[in-house]
C-alpha positions in Angstrom: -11.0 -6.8 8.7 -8.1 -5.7 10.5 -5.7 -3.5 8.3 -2.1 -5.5 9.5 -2.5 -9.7 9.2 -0.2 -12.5 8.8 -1.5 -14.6 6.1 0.4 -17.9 5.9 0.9 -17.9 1.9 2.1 -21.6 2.1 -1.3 -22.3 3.7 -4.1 -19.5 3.1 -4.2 -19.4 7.1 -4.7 -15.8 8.6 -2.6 -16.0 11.8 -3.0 -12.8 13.8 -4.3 -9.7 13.2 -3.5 -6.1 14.5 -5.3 -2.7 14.3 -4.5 0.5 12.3 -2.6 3.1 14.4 -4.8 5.5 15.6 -4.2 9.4 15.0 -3.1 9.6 19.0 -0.8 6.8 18.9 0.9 8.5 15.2 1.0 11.9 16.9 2.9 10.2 19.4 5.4 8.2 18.1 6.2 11.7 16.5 6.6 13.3 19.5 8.2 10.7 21.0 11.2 10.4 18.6 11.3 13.8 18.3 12.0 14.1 22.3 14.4 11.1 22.0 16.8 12.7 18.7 18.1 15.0 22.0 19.2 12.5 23.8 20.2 10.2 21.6 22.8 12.3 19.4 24.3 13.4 22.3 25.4 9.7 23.3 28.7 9.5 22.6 29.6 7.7 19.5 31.4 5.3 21.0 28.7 4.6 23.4 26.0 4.4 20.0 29.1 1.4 18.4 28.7 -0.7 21.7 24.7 -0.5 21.3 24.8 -1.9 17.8 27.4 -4.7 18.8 25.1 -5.6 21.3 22.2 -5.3 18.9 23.9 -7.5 16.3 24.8 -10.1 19.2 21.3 -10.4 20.5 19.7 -11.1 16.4 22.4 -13.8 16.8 21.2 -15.6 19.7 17.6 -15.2 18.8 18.2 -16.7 15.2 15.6 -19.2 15.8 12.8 -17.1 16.7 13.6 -14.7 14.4 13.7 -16.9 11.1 10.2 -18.9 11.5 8.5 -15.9 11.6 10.0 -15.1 8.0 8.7 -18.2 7.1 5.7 -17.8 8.3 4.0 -14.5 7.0 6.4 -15.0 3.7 6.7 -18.4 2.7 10.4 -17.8 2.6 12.4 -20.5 3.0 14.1 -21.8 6.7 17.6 -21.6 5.0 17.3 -18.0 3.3 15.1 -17.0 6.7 18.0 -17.8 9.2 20.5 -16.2 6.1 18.7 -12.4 6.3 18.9 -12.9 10.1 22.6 -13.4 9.8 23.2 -10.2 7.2 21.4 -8.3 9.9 23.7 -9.2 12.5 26.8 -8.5 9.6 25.4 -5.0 9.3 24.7 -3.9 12.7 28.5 -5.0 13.6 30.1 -3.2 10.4 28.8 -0.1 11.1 29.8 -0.4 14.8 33.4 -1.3 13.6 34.0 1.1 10.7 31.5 3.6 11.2 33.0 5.7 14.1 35.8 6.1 11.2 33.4 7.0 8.4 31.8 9.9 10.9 35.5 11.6 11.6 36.1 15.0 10.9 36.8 15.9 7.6 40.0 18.6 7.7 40.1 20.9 4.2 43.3 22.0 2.7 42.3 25.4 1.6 44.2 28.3 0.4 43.3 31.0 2.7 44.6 31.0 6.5 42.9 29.2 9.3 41.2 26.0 9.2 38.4 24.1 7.8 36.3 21.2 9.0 33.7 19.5 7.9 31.9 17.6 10.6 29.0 15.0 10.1 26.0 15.2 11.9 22.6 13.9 12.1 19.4 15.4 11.2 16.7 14.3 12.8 13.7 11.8 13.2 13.7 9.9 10.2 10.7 8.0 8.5 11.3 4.5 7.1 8.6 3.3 4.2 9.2 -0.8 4.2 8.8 -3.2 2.3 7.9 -7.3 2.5 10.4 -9.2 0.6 13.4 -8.8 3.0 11.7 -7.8 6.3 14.5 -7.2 8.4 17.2 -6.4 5.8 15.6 -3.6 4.5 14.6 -1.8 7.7 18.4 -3.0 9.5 20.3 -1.4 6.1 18.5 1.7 6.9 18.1 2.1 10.5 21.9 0.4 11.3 23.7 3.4 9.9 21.4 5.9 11.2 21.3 4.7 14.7 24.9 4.7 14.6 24.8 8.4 13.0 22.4 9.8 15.9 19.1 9.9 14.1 16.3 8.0 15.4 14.1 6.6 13.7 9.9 6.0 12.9 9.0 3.0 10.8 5.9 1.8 8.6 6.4 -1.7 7.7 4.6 -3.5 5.3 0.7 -4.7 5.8 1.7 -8.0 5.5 4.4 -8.7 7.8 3.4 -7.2 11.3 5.1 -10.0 13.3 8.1 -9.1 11.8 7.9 -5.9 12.3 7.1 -6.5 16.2 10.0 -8.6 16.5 12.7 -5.8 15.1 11.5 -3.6 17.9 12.0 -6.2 20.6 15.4 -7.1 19.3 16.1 -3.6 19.7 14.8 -3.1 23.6 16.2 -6.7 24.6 20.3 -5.3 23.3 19.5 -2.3 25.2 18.6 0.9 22.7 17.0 3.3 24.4 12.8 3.7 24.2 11.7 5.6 21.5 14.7 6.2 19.3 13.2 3.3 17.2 9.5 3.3 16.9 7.2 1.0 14.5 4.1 2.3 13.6 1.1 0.5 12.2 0.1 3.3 9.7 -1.5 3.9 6.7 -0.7 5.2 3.3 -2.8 8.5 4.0 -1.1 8.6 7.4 2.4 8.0 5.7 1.9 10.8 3.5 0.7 13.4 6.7 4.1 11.6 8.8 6.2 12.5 5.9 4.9 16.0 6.3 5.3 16.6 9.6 8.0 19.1 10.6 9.3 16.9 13.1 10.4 14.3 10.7 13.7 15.7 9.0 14.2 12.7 5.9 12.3 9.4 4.2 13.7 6.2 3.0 11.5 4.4 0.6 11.4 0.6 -0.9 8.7 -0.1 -2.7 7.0 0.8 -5.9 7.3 3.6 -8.4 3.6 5.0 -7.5 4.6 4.7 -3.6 8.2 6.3 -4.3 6.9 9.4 -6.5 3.7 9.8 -4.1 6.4 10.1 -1.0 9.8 12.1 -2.8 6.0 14.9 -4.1 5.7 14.9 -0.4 9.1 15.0 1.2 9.9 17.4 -2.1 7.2 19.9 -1.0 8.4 20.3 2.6 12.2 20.5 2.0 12.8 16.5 3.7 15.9 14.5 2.0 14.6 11.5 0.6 16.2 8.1 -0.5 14.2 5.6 -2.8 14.8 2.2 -4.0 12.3 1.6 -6.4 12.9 -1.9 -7.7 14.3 -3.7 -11.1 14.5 -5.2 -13.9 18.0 -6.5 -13.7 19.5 -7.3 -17.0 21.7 -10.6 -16.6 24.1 -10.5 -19.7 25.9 -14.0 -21.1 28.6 -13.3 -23.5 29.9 -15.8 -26.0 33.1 -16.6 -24.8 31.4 -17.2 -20.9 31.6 -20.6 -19.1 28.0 -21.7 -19.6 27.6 -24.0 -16.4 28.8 -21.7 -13.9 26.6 -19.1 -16.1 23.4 -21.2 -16.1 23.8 -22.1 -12.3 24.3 -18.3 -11.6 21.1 -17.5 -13.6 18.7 -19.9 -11.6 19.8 -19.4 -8.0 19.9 -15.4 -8.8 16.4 -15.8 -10.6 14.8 -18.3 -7.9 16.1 -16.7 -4.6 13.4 -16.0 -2.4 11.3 -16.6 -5.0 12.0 -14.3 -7.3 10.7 -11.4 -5.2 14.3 -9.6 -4.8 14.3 -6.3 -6.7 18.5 -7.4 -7.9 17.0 -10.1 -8.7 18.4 -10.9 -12.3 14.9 -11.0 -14.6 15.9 -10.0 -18.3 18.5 -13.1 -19.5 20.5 -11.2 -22.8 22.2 -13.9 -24.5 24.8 -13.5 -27.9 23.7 -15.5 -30.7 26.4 -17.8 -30.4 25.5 -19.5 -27.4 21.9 -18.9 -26.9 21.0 -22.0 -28.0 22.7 -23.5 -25.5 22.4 -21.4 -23.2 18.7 -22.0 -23.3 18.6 -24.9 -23.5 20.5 -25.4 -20.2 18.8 -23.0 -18.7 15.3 -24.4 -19.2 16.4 -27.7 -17.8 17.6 -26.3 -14.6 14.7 -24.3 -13.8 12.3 -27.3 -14.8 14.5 -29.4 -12.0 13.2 -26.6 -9.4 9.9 -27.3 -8.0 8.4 -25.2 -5.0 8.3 -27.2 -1.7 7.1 -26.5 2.2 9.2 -23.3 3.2 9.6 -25.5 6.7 11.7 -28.1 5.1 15.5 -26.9 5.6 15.9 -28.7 1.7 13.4 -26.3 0.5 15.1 -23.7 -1.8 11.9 -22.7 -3.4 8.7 -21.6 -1.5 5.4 -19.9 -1.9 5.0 -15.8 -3.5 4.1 -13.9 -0.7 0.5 -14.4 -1.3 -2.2 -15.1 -3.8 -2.3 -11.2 -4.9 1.4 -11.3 -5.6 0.7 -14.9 -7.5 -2.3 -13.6 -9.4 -0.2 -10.6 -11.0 2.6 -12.7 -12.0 0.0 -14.9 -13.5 -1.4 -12.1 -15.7 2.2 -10.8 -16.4 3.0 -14.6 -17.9 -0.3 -15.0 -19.9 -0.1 -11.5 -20.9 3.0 -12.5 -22.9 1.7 -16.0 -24.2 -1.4 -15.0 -25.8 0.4 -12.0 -27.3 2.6 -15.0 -28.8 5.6 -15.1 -26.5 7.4 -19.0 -26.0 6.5 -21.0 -22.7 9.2 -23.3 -22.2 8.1 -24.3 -19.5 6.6 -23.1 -15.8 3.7 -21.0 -16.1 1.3 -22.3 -13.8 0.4 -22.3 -10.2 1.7 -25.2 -8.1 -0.7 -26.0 -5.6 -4.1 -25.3 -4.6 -4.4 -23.9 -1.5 -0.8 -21.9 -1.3 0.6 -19.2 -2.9 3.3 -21.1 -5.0 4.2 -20.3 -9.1 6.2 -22.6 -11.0 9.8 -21.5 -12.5 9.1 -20.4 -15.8 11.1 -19.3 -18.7 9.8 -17.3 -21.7 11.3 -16.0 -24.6 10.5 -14.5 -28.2 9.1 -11.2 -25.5 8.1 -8.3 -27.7 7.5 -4.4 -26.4 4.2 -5.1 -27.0 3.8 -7.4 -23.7 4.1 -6.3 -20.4 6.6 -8.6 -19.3 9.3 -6.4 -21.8 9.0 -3.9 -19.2 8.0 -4.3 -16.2 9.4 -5.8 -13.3 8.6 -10.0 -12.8 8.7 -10.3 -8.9 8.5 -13.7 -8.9 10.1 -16.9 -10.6 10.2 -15.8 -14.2 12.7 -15.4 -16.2 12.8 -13.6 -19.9 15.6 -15.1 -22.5 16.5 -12.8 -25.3 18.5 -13.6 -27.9 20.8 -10.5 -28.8 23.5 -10.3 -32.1 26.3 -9.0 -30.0 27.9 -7.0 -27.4 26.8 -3.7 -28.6 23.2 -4.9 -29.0 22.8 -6.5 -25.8 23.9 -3.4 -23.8 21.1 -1.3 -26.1 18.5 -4.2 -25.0 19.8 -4.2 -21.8 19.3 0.1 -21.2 16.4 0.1 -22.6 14.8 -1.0 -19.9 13.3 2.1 -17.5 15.0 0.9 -14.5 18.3 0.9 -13.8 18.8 -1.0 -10.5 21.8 -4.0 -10.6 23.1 -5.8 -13.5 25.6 -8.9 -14.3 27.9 -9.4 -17.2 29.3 -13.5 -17.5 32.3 -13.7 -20.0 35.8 -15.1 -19.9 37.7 -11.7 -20.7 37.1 -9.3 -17.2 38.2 -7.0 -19.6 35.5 -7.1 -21.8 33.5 -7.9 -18.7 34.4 -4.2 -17.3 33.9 -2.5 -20.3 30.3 -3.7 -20.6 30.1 -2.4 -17.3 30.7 1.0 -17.7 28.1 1.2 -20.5 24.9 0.1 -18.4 22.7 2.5 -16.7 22.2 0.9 -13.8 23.5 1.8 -9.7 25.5 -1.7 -9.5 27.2 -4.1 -11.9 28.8 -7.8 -10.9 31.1 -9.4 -13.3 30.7 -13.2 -13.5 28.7 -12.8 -10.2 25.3 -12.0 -9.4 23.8 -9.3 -6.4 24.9 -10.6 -3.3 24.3 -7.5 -0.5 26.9 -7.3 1.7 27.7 -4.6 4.5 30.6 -3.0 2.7 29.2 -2.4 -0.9 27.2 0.6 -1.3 23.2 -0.4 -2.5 21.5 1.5 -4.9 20.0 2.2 -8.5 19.6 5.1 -11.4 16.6 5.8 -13.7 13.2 4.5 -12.3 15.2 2.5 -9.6 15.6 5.5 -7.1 18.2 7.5 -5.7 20.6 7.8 -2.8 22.5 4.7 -1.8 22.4 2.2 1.5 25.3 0.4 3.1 28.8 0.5 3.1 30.1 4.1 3.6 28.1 5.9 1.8 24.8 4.9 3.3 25.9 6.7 6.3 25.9 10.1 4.8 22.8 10.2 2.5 20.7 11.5 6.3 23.6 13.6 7.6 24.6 17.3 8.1 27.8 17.9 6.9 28.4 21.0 8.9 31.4 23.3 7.5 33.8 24.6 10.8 35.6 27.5 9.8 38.5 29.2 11.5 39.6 32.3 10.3 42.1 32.9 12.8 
C-alpha cells in the first residue's frame, strides 16, 4: 500500500495513490533548493512582490479546481473549500503589498558616532512539516512570507492530502516562481527527521502534534536550526453574565462546527458563569442538535465528514471515554452514516480531570460546557488547560472583556469574536501550543538574519 492516498472520507473511496520519495529524489530536492536559495535571494525584492501578486492572481482564477480537491481528500465543505482558497490569495497579495516595508532597514539611534543598521535577511532552505486540516493555508502562511523574504522552501505535506499538495506546486510554476525555490516532497517521518538534519536546511516550521513538534524542535535543537511550532489547542470560549446570549450561542456553534471541528482555534472548552449557564446551555444544545452533517458537494452543506475513519474513531473514544466515566450527553455522540467518515455535533458537560476529554484536544465537533462561579474562576478553569493556543471572552463591558484577556495564557484572545485568521494578525500560541508566530509582520522575521551594519566612521 502506497504511503500517500486520497481516501474520499465522505465515501471510503481510495482515489489515487503515490509512492514514498525515494532517498535520491530527497537528496535532491535538498540540493536543489540549496542551489536555488543563490539565486533566489538575489532577485530583487521588488521583483519577489510581483511574483507573489501574480501567485495570488493565478489561486484566483483557478478557484474551481483548487477547492474540489479540498473536498475531495477532506470532506470539507464546497463553501469553506473555495473560502481557504480565497485567504491564500489574501496572503500572497499582503505580503507583496506590505512586506517590502516590513523588510526595510532598520536605522539605530545610538550614542556613539557613526551609524547603525540593522538589515533583514534570509537564511536559507527552509523545511515545512504540514498538516491536513487547512491544506493550503497552512503551507501559503508559511511559505508566502518566506518566498517574499528570499528563503526557499522544501515541504512534507500530510499523508493524506497528496493532491493538494501537487496542486500548490503547480500554482506556483503556472504564476511563474522559479523551479526549485518551492519543492514538495513525499517523505517520511524518519526522512523528516534526517531533512531536518541536514546542513543545508537552515530552519523548520511545524503544525501538527505535540509528539511530532518535540520529535522535530530535539532535532532542529541539536543541529542549531530555528524552529517554529504550532502545536494545536484547546481553545477556552468564555461567556460572561452580562453577554448577549444569541450572538454568543451562534458564535459558539459556527466557531465549534467549522470545518468540522478539526481547526486547532477552534473554540472546544465552553466556560460559562453560573448565571447564565442554564441558558446558555440550553440554547446551545438546540443549535448544535439543528446541525446535521451533509454531502461536502452540496454548496448548503456547512457540516461534512472528519477527515477519515481514524480521525472519527478517536473522537469516538474521546466522547465515550467521558460518558462511561459519568460525563452528560446532551446530545450528538454518534457516527452519522455508515460508509463516511461523519460524527454528529455533540455537547457534553459535567467533564471531570479524570476524562480525557478535560484535557486534550477534541478535533472534531464536540464541544465541552462547564459551568464556572465567576470571572476569576473561569479564567483558573480556562489556564488550566496545557495549551495555550487562542481564546474568546463574550460580555457586554469590553472592559471587562480586555481585562480577562490579559489574564489568559494563551498566544491570541478575540473579544466578543471568535479566531478568524486574517493576513494582518500575527498567528500563534504559548504553553504546549508552540512557539514563534505566522502572518502579519511578525511572521516575516521568525526565519530571518537580522544582520547588524555598523559604521564607525
Amino acid at each position: 500500500m502506497s504511503y500517500y492516498a486520497t481516501i474520499n472520507p465522505a465515501t471510503g473511496e481510495r482515489v489515487c495513490e503515490f509512492d514514498r520519495a525515494t532517498e535520491a529524489e530527497i537528496d535532491a530536492a535538498l540540493a536543489n533548493s540549496a542551489a536555488a536559495y543563490h539565486g533566489w535571494r538575489a532577485v530583487p525584492l521588488a521583483e519577489r512582490a510581483d511574483i507573489l501578486r501574480r501567485i495570488a492572481k493565478t489561486w484566483r482564477e483557478q478557484t474551481n479546481d483548487l477547492a474540489p480537491t479540498l473536498t475531495v481528500e477532506l470532506g470539507k465543505p464546497v463553501a469553506q473549500a473555495r473560502a481557504e482558497v480565497s485567504l491564500c490569495a489574501d496572503i500572497f497579495d499582503y505580503y507583496a503589498d506590505q512586506g517590502p516595508a516590513f523588510l526595510e532597514d532598520e536605522v539605530l539611534s545610538i550614542a556613539a558616532g557613526g551609524t547603525a543598521v540593522v538589515r533583514t535577511e534570509p537564511i536559507g532552505p527552509l523545511m515545512g512539516v504540514m498538516p491536513w486540516n487547512f491544506p493550503y493555508y497552512q503551507v501559503v502562511r508559511f511559505a508566502a512570507p518566506n518566498l517574499l523574504l528570499g528563503n526557499t522552501i522544501v515541504i512534507k505535506h500530510s499523508r493524506n492530502c497528496p493532491q493538494s499538495a501537487l496542486a500548490i506546486s503547480r500554482m506556483f510554476a503556472d504564476a511563474g516562481l522559479p523551479g526549485d525555490v518551492y519543492v514538495n516532497v513525499f517523505a517520511d517521518s524518519t526522512q523528516v527527521g534526517r531533512m531536518v538534519a541536514d546542513s543545508r536546511i537552515r530552519g523548520v516550521s511545524l503544525t501538527g502534534s505535540e509528539r511530532a513538534g518535540s520529535a522535530v524542535a530535539e532535532i532542529a535543537g541539536r543541529h542549531m536550526k530555528k524552529f517554529v511550532l504550532e502545536l494545536g489547542g484547546s481553545d477556552p470560549f468564555i461567556v460572561l453574565d452580562d453577554s448577549d446570549l444569541d450572538s454568543s450561542v451562534a458564535a459558539a456553534v459556527n466557531n465549534r462546527l467549522y470545518n468540522a471541528g478539526q481547526a486547532c482555534t477552534a473554540s472546544k472548552r465552553f466556560l460559562v458563569l453560573d448565571q447564565v449557564y442554564d441558558r446558555f446551555l440550553d440554547k446551545f444544545t438546540r443549535a448544535m442538535d439543528s446541525v446535521n452533517p451533509g454531502d461536502p458537494t452540496d454548496p448548503a452543506t456547512t457540516l461534512g465528514p472528519l477527515s477519515s475513519r481514524h480521525a472519527t474513531d478517536e473522537l469516538a473514544e474521546q466522547v465515550d471515554d467521558a460518558i462511561d466515566k459519568g460525563a452528560t450527553l446532551l446530545t450528538g455522540g454518534r457516527r452519522s452514516g455508515d460508509a463516511d467518515a461523519a460524527y454528529e455535533p455533540t455537547v457534553l458537560a459535567g467533564v471531570t480531570p479524570d476524562m480525557r476529554a478535560y484535557h486534550e484536544e477534541l478535533f472534531g465537533p464536540v464541544a465541552v460546557v462547564h459551568r464556572v462561579r465567576d470571572e476569576e474562576d473561569a479564567i483558573v478553569v480556562a489556564n488550566e488547560s496545557p495549551f495555550g493556543l487562542g481564546a474568546a471572552v463574550f460580555t457586554g463591558d469590553p472592559q471587562q472583556g480586555r481585562r480577562v484577556a490579559e489574564r489568559l495564557d494563551v498566544g491570541m484572545v478575540w473579544i466578543n469574536g471568535t479566531s478568524k485568521s486574517s493576513p494582518d494578525l500575527p498567528f500563534g500560541g504559548a504553553k504546549c501550543s508552540g512557539v514563534g508566530r505566522e502572518l502579519g509582520r511578525f511572521g516575516i522575521d521568525e526565519f530571518a538574519n537580522k544582520k547588524l551594519i555598523r559604521t564607525v566612521r
